[in-house]
N, C-alpha and C positions, 0 to 999 in steps of 0.2 A: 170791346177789347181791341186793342191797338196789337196786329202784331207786324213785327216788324220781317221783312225782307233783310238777309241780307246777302249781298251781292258776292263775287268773289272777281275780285278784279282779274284779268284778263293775265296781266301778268303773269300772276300765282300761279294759273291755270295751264297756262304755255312751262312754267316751272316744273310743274307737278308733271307732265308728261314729259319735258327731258329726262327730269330723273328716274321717272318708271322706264323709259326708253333705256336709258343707260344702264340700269341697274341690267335689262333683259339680255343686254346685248352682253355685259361683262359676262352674265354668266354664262352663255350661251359660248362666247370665246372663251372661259374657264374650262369648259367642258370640251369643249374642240381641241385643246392644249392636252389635256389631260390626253382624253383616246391619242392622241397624236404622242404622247411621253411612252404610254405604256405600247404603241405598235411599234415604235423603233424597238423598246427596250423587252419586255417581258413576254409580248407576244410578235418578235421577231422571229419571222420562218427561220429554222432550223432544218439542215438537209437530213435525210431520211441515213441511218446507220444501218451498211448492207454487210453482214457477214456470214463467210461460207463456214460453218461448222464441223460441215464432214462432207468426203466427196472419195466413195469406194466403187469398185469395179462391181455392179450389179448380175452381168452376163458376158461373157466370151467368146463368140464362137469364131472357128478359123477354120480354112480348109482350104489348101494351095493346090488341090486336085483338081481338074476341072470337070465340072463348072465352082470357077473359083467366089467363096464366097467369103465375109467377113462380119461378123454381126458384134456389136456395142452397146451395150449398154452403162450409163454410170447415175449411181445414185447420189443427188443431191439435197444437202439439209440447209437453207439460206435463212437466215432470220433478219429481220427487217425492223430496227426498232426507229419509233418516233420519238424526239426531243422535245420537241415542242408541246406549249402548252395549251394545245388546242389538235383535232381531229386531224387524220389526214387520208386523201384518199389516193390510191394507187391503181394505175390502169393500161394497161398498153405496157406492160413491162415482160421481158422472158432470158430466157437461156439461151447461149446457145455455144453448139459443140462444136471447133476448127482444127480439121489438120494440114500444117502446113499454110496457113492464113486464110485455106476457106472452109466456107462452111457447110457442113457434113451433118449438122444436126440441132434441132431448134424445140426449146417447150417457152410455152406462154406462160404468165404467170398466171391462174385465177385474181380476177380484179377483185378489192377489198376496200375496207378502211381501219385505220388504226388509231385509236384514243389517244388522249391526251397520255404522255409519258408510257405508252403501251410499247407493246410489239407483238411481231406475227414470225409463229414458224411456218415454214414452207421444204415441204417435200416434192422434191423434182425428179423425173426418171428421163435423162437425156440419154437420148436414141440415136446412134450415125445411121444415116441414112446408105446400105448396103454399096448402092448403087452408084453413090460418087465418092468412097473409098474406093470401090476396087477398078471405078474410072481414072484413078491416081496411080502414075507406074512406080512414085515411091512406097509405097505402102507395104509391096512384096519385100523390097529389101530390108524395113524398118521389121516386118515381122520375123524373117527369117533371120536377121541380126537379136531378135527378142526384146525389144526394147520399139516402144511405139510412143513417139510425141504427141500431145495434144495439147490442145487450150479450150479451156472454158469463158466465156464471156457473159456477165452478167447485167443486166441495169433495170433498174426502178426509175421509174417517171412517177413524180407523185405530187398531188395540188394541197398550199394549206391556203384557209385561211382566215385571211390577217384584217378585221373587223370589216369591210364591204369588199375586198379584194383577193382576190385567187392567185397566189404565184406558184409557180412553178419550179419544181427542186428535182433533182435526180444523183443518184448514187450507182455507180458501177463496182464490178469487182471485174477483176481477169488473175486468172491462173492457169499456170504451166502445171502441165500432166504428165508425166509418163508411164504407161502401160505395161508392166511384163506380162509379156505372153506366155513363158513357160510358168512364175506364179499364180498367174491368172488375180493380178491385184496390179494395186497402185501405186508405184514401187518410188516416186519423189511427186511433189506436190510444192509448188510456191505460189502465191497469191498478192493481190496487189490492190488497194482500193483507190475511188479516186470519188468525191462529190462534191456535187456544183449546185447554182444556185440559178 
């Protein structure tokens, strides 16, 4: 029995491997384009949505007798929602309480994560810190006038991400307080948001 060999020319062979090569590499750049379509578009970070919900006079206490004291406390309800369509984690973020531009009073946030299209409520109880209120010489006249300014400041630092990469996003709020002392409430409130990317 004769059998035959046959050969495959050199050629063909060099042939057959460009286009397995080529076909590898299209699809390989198909798919590079794609993740690359969809992390501009669908899973493009989105800043974290920070809103203050409620924000009431928790505790009061005053006393212009001496030893002069002044105690604060305000209850805050911040909810934190995620846009995006992917997890997001928040960490290093808090409150904090100023009279007159500085600050008198600060809470951390508890660090978390938030789902895809989720959100987090958060209850906060900011505290002025006795001791640099009534280190402030205006504060006697603000209380004996009955009306007491404040500002709350808020921000979320929080990481998404976006197929091998972590960016960084944060969302603040600030709002104007004011305090009646003879109500013992919160007697005007405006608020302000501001997020970046």
């Amino acid at each position: 029995m004769d059998v035959e060999k046959r050969s495959v020319h050199p050629s063909h062979r060099r042939r057959r491997l460009i286009i397995i090569c080529s076909s590898i590499t299209g699809v390989i750049l198909a798919i590079a384009l794609l993740l690359l379509i969809l992390g501009l578009t669908v899973f493009k970070p989105k800043k974290p949505i920070l809103t203050l919900n409620s924000l009431h006079l928790q505790d009061l206490d005053v006393s212009l007798i001496p030893p002069v004291s002044l105690n604060l406390s305000l209850a805050v309800n911040v909810t934190i929602k995620n846009p995006n369509k992917v997890t997001i984690k928040y960490q290093g973020s808090s409150a904090t309480l100023r009279y007159k531009n500085n600050d008198v009073g600060n809470v951390p946030f508890p660090d978390g994560t938030i789902g895809a299209d989720g959100k987090a409520d958060l209850n906060l109880t900011l505290t002025a810190f006795a001791d640099r209120l009534v280190s402030d010489s205006d504060i006697y006249g603000d209380v004996v006038g009955g009306d007491v300014p404040f500002s709350t400041y808020t921000r979320v630092k929080a990481k998404v991400r976006v197929l091998f990469f972590y960016i960084h996003v944060a969302s603040t709020s600030a709002c104007d307080v004011h305090v009646n002392v003879v109500s013992r409430s919160v007697a005007n409130q405006t608020c302000y948001y501001k997020n970046k990317i």
